[in-house]
C-alpha positions as CSV (number, residue, x, y, z in Angstrom):
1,X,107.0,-12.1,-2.0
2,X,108.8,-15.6,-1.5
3,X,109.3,-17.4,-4.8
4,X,110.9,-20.7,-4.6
5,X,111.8,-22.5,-8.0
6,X,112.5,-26.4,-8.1
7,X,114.7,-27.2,-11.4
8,X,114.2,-31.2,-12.5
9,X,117.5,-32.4,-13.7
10,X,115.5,-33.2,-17.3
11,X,113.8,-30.2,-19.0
12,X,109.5,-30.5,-19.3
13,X,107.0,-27.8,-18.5
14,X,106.9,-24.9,-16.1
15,X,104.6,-25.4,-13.6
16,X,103.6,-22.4,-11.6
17,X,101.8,-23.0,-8.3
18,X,100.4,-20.2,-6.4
19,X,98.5,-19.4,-3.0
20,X,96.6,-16.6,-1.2
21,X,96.3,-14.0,-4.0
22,X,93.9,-13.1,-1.4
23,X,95.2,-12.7,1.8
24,X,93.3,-14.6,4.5
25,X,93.0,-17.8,1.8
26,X,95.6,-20.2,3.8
27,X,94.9,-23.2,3.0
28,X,97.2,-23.1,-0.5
29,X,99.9,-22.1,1.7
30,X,99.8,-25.1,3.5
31,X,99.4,-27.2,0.3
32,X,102.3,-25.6,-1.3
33,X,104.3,-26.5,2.5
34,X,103.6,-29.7,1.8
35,X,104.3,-30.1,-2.1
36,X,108.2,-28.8,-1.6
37,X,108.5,-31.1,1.0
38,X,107.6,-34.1,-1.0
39,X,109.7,-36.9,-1.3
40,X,109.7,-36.8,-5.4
41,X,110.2,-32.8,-5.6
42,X,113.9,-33.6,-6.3
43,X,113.1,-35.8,-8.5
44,X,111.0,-33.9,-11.2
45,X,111.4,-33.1,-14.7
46,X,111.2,-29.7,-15.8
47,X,110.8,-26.6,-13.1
48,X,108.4,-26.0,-10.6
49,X,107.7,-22.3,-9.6
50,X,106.2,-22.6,-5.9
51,X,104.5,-18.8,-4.2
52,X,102.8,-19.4,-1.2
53,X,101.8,-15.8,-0.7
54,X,101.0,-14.0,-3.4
55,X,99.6,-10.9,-1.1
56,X,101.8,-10.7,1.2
57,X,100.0,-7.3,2.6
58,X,97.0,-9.1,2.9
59,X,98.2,-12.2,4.7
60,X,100.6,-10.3,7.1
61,X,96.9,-8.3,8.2
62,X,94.9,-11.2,7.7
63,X,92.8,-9.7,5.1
64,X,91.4,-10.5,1.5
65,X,92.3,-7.2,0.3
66,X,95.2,-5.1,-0.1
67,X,95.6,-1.9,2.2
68,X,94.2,0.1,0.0
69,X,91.1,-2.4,0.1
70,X,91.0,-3.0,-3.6
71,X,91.1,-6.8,-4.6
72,X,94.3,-8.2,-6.2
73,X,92.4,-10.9,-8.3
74,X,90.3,-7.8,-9.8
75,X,93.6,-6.2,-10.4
76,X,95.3,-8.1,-13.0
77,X,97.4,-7.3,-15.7
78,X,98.1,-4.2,-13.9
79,X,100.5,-1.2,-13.8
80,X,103.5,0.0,-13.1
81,X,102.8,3.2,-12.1
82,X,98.8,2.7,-10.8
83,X,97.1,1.7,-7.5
84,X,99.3,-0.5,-5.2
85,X,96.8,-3.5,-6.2
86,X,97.7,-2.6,-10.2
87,X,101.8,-2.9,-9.1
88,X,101.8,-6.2,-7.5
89,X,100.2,-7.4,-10.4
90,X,102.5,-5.9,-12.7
91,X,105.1,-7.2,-10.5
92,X,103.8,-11.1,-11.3
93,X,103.0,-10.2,-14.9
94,X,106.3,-8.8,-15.8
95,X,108.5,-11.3,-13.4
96,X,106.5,-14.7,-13.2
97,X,104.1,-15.0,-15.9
98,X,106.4,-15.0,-18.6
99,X,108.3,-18.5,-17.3
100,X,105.3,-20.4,-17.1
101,X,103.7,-22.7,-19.4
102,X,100.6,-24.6,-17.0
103,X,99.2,-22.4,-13.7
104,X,97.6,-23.7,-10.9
105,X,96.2,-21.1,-8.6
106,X,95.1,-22.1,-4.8
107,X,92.3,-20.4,-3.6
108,X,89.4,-20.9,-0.7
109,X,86.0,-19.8,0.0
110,X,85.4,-16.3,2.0
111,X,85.4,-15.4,5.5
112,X,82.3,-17.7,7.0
113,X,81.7,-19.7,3.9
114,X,83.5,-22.5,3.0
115,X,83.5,-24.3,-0.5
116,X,84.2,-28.2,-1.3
117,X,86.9,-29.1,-3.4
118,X,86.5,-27.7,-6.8
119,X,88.5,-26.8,-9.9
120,X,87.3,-24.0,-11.7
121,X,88.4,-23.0,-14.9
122,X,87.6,-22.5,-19.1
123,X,86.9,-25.5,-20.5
124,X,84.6,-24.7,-23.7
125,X,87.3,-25.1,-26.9
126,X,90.1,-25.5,-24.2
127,X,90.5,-29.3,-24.5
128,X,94.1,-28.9,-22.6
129,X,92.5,-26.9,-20.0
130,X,89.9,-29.8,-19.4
131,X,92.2,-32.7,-19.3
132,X,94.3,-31.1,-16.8
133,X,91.3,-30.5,-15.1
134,X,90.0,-33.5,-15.2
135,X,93.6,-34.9,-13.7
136,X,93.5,-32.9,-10.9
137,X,91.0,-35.7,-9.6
138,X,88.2,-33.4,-7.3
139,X,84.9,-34.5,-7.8
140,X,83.3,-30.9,-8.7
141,X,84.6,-29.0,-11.9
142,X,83.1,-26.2,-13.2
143,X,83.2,-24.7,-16.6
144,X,83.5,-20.9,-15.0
145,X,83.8,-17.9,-17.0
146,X,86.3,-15.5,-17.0
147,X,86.1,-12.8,-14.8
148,X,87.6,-9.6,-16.2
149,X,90.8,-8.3,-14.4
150,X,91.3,-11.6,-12.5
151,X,94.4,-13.7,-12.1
152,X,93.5,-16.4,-14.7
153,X,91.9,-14.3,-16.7
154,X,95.1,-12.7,-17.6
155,X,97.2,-16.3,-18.2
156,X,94.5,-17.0,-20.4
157,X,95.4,-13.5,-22.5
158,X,98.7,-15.4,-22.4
159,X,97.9,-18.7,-23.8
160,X,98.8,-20.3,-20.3
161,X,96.1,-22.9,-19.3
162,X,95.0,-22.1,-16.0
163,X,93.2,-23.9,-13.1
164,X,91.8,-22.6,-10.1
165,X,91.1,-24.8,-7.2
166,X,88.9,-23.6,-4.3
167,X,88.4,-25.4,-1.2
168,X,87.5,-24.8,2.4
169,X,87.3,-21.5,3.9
170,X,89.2,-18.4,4.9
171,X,91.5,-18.2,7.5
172,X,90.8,-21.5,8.5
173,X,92.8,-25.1,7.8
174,X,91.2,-27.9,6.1
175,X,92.6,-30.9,6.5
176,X,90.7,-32.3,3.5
177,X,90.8,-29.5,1.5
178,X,94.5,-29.4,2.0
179,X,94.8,-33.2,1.4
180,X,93.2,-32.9,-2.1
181,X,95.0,-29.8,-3.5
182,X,98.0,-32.1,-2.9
183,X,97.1,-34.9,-4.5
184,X,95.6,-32.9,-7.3
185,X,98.8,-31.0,-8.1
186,X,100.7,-33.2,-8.1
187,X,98.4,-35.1,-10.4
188,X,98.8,-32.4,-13.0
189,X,102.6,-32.9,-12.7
190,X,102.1,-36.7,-13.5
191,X,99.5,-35.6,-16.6
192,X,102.2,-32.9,-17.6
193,X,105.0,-35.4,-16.9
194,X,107.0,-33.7,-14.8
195,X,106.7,-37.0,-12.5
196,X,106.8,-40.7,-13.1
197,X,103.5,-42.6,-13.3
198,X,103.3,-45.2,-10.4
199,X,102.2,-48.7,-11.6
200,X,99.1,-48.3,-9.3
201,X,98.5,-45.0,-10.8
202,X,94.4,-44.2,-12.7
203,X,93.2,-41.4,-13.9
204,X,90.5,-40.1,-11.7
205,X,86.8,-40.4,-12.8
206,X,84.6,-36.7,-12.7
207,X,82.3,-35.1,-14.0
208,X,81.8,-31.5,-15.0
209,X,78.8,-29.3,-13.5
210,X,76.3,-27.8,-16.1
211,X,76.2,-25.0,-14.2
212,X,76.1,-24.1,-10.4
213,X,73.4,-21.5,-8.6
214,X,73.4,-19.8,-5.2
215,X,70.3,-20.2,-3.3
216,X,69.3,-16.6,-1.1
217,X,68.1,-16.2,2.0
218,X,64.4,-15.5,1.8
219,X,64.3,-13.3,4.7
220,X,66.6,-11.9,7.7
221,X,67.4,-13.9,10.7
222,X,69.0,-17.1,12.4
223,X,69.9,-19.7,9.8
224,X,69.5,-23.0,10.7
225,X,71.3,-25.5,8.2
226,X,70.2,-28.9,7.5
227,X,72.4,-30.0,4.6
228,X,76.5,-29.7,4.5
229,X,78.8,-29.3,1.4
230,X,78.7,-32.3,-0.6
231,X,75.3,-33.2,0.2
232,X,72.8,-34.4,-2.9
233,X,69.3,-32.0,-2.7
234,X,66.6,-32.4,-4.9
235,X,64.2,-29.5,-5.9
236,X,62.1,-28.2,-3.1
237,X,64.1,-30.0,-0.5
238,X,64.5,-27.9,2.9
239,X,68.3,-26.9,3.2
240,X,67.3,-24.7,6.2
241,X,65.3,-22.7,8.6
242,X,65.5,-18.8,9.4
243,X,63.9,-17.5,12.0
244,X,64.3,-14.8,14.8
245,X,66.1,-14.6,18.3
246,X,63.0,-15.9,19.7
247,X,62.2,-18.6,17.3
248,X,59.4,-16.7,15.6
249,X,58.9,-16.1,12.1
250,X,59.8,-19.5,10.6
251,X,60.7,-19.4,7.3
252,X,62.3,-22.8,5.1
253,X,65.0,-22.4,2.7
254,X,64.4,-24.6,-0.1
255,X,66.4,-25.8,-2.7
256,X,64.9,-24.2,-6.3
257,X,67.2,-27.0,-8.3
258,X,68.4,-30.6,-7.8
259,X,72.2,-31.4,-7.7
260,X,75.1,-30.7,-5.0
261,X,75.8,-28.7,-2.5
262,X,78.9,-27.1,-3.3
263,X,79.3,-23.6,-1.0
264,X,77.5,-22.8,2.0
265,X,77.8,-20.0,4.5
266,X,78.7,-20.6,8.2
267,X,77.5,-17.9,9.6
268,X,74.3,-18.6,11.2
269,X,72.8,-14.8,11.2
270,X,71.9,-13.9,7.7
271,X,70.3,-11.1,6.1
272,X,67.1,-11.2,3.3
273,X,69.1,-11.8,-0.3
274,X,72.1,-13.2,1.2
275,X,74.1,-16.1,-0.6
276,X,74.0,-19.4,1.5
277,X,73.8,-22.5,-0.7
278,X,75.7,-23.0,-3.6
279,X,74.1,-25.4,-5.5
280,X,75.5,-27.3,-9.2
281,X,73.6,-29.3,-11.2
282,X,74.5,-32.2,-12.9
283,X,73.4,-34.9,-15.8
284,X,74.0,-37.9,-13.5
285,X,73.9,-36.5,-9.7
286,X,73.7,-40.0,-8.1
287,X,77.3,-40.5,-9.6
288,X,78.6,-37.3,-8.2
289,X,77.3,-37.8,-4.8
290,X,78.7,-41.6,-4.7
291,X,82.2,-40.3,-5.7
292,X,81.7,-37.1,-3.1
293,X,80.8,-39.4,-0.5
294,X,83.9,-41.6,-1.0
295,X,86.3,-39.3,-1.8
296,X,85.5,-37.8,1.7
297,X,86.0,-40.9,3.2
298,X,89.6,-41.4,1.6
299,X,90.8,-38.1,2.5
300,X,89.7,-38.2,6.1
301,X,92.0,-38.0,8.8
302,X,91.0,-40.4,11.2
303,X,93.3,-43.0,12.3
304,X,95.0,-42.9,8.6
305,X,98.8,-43.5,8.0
306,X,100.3,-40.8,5.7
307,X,102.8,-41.7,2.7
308,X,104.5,-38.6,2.9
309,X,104.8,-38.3,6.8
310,X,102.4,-35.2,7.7
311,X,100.6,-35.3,10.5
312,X,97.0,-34.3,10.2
313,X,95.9,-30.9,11.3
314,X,93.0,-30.7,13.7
């Protein structure tokens, strides 16, 4: 498992910033690429503890899972003498954990579905948890449960505020997605200040999701998508078609809620009960969309000119 580590030359917090706890999740590898290449990283206060892959099994076979096909983010805190899942975790419990006072853990959507730029994480009594949150700058947080034997679930056991963002999709690059985990940790760093505050420098404006849903299909078939990620629905809106190979059988997917469009699948064949929109509501949803809409716009790669001298990937 690389680990690099990136002392300040002042002490501060200990920032731990990892990537593809599952496998085929690549685009937090790329954003950590980018953040040690930075032209500030030498110039931060307190210590940066950078792991691009966290499965290394997984990544090497291009996989979510472990060989033994259990799920490393279901595995946590572990064992030392358990499944091989239950070891690596022990392995980051025992050796990592400890060091760290703030997480940010990099994650992506699954294979064929693709998520926009989110943080998840506990923010109900965790007002630390939400400012940081809220710093990170992506226009979608969620207030998300924990989920027993996961990765943050275990720093919170710990007292280490956790945030997970998720963004894009597996085994695939997002040029966006990678854009905004990059600019979002290394807005924590500013918050946690473990780098200077530029003169232009404003705290982003969000807002946090009352809760988020996953629309099913209603039967099996050939989806048809009308509406992408980031796209404002209102309830009974059609977000698709289904119907079969010979165009038979139409059947509308509509939206049960009004909000966002936060997760969709990509895969146009779907079967009756399957998750394909994921869909959060908000108090002011014009206000999310507008700041979606830009957002997207300022990230873009087209014809841009980069301040830290990566090119865009296509």
């Amino acid at each position: 498992m690389p680990v690099h580590v990136v002392h300040g030359r002042k002490p501060g917090p200990v920032l731990l910033v990892c990537a593809a706890i599952h496998g085929d999740e690549i685009n937090g590898v790329e954003i950590i690429r980018r953040l040690l290449s930075h032209k500030f990283i030498d110039r931060c206060r307190g210590t940066l503890i950078a792991i691009p892959v966290i499965n290394v099994y997984g990544f090497v076979s291009k996989s979510r899972y472990l060989p033994d096909r259990r799920d490393l983010n279901r595995s946590f805190p572990g064992s030392e003498t358990g499944s091989m899942a239950a070891r690596l975790a022990n392995v980051v419990m025992r050796e990592i954990m400890p060091h760290c006072t703030h997480i940010v853990d990099l994650q992506s959507g699954a294979v064929n579905r693709e998520n926009l730029p989110q943080i998840r994480a506990k923010l109900s009594g965790e007002p630390e948890i939400e400012a940081l949150a809220r710093a990170f700058g992506v226009p979608v947080i969620l207030d998300a449960s924990l989920v027993g034997g996961s990765f943050r679930e275990a720093a919170h056991a710990l007292g280490i505020p956790a945030l997970l963002y998720e963004a894009g999709e597996a085994l695939r690059f997002d040029e966006v997605s990678i854009r905004a985990g990059v600019r979002g940790v290394l807005n924590v760093m500013t918050t946690l200040g473990m780098r200077s505050k530029s003169q232009n420098y404003r705290p982003p404006g969000t807002l946090i999701a009352n809760t988020s849903r996953w629309v099913r299909a209603p039967q099996s078939g050939i989806l048809r998508a009308l509406c992408a990620t980031g796209a404002r629905v209102e309830a009974g809106d059609r977000l698709a078609y289904i119907n079969d190979p010979l165009g038979e059988n139409l059947c509308p997917v509509l939206s049960p809620l009004s909000g966002i469009i936060i997760g969709k699948t990509n895969l146009p064949l779907v079967f009756a009960g399957e998750a394909v929109f994921n869909i959060a509501t908000y108090a002011e949803a014009g206000r999310v969309s507008d700041h979606i809409e830009a957002y997207q716009e300022e990230l873009a790669p087209n014809d841009d000119v980069l301040d830290d001298d990566e090119p865009a990937l296509v």
